[in-house]
Steps between C-alpha positions, in 0.01 A plus 500: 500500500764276381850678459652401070833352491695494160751243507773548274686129320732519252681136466425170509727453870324766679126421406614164637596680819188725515230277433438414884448856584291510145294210677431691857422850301227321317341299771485751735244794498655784637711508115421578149782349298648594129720334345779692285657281302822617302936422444577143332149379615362681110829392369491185199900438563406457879207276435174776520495332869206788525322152417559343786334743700193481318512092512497562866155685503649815544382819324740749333372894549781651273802348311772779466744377263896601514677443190714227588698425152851592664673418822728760428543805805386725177201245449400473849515879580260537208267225638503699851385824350227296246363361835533846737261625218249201449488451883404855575215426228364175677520653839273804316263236393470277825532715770620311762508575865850316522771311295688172559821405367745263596882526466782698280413451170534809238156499411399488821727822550270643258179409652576638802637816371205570311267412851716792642428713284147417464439535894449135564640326804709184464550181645845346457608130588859410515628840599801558668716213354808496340610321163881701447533352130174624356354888437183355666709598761443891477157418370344274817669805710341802248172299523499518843547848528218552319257223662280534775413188668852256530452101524854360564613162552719522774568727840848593325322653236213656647786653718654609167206689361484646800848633441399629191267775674166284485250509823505210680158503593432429121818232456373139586735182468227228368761246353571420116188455315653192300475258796103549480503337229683160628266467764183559266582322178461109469769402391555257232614135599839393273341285221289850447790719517670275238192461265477869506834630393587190292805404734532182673637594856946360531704382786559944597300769320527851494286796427663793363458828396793805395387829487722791386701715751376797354788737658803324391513546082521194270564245728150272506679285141790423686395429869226272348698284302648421768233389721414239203881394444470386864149378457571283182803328715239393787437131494151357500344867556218643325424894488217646425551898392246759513607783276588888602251790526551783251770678668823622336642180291239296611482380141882372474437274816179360326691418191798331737224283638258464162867342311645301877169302556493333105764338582367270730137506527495195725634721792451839424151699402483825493174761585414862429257484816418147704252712708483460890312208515801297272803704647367440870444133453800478310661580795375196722740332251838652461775494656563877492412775307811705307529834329405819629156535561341620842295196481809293648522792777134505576300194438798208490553439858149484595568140331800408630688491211853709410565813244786562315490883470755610236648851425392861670137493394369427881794590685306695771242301607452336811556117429423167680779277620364265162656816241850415371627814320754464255714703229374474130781296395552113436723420737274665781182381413638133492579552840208618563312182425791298614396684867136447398550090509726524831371318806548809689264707258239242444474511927453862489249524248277267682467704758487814349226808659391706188535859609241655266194401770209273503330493192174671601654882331196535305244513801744717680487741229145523451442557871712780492330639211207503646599746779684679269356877376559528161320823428662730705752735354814302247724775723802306725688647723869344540550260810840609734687231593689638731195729725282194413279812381409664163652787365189742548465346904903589513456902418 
């Protein structure tokens, strides 16, 4: 009898990330797979990306919708407890025997809270990381706690899951699930990258994307103008921008973006979502991608190309030798790229080991599930660290 997964996508970025495992689910018998769709995916200002799931001949079991209208910490806490009541409805209706879910992301928060409560084990990528400058911080960590089954993407953080009380026997490193998809995709050659966002290719390129650091208060207006006062200064560069998620003044950072790339439409274009198959192949083609996203952590140096990681959003994660971190101002991000076009740098980046594995995470994962017993009891018992025994073993 086949064991029903519910996996849980709520943006554009991390259905990108999941569709591998999506992929092995479906082709492989031992699974029943639903599909709960929810987040900016059912929002029109994000661009209903719900669509692109369907294009891809996926079907949707249940679309739980989050008001989304404000990006305000009042706005957001309301969209948590919309979606901690709509989740524990769909979870009523499809009954599954386990839930996926990928990341930090507040709705996420919600659909695993509501799986808690609801006596349904959990399977949690990306656990054990650490992003100082966001609140996903708390959340990745909270999810954890209440998640069965842990698929990290390094030995650092399966060690730090660990930490956090978690049975090892149940904590397995499988790498970062966004290399899969390098290694799957075919890429598109350069004429079709160009034909299909409308930009011929210049001399350098970038790709960039600025999210907010949602624990530091009204800074996203100022620390992104100037990324594109040193941007608009570069000589024969073209950027291509893909625009925030729907986090705390995630809107002021698209507007920065919407007004910067009118000016010059020759080397600037700007995207609410390029998908994976246009943001990976983009990045056959640049030079190096800048902002803030975990995208230049994770899936940049399996290409041999540099990021310019600005600000506190990531500062925490393991990096490659090919991540320049730099302070949100101008005068630090020009020296950023100014290190990013050194001899020394372009040397290093060629030669770069991506420390986020092999790209073969989704295979990994499903092999574990398969040995894994989802119906026993939702019960944990906290790991020691220190006795390398749980509590109940220690008495």
């Amino acid at each position: 009898m086949s064991k029903t997964v519910c996996l849980v996508t709520g943006s554009r970025a991390e259905y990108g990330l999941l569709k591998p495992l999506i992929d092995e689910i479906l082709s492989d018998p031992a699974f029943t797979l639903q599909l709960l769709v929810t987040g900016s995916h059912l929002s029109p200002e994000f661009g209903l990306t719900y669509q692109e799931i369907e294009a891809d001949g996926y079907t949707i079991d249940e679309k739980v919708e989050v008001v989304m209208s404000s990006d305000s910490p009042v706005g957001i806490c309301k969209s948590m407890g919309l979606g901690l009541i709509s989740f524990s409805e769909a979870y009523a209706r499809l009954l599954p025997n386990l839930v996926i879910v990928l990341g930090d992301r507040y709705e996420i928060f919600s659909a695993v809270s509501a799986a808690h409560i609801s006596r349904i084990p959990v399977a949690h990528l990306h656990g054990g990381e650490v992003t100082e400058g966001a609140f996903d911080d708390a959340l990745r960590h909270s999810i954890t706690k209440m998640s069965h089954f842990h698929f990290t993407s390094t030995d650092a953080y399966r060690n730090r899951v660990i930490q956090l009380g978690e049975n090892p026997d149940r904590v397995f490193n499988v790498g970062a699930i966004g290399l899969d998809n390098i290694i799957r995709l075919n890429l598109m050659s350069r004429e079709e990258y160009e034909n299909s966002v409308g930009l011929k290719l210049n001399k350098y390129n970038m790709l960039c994307t600025f999210h907010p650091v949602t624990l530091e208060a009204n800074t996203a207006a100022g620390q992104v103008q100037n990324l594109l006062n040193v941007v608009e200064s570069l000589e024969d560069t073209n950027v291509i921008f893909t625009k925030t998620n729907a986090d705390t003044d995630g809107r002021v950072i698209n507007q920065l973006i919407d007004e910067f790339v009118q000016k010059d439409a020759t080397r600037f274009k700007a995207f609410m979502s390029l998908g994976q198959l246009r943001y990976l192949s983009g990045m056959q083609f640049v030079d190096a991608v800048i902002g803030n996203s975990s995208s230049g952590i994770i899936e940049a140096p399996s290409f041999g190309i540099g990021t310019i990681n600005i600000g506190n959003r990531q500062t925490g994660r393991i990096k490659a030798e090919s991540v320049i971190d730099c302070e949100a101002t101008e005068i630090s991000i020009a020296t950023a790229f100014k290190t990013l076009y050194s001899p020394e740098f372009q040397q290093v980046r060629k030669k770069v080991t991506n420390p986020y594995g092999d790209g073969q995470t989704a295979k990994k994962i499903v092999n574990h599930l398969r040995e894994c017993h989802f119906n026993q009891s939702t019960q944990k018992e906290f790991y020691d660290l220190v006795s390398g025994k749980s509590l109940s073993e220690n008495s």
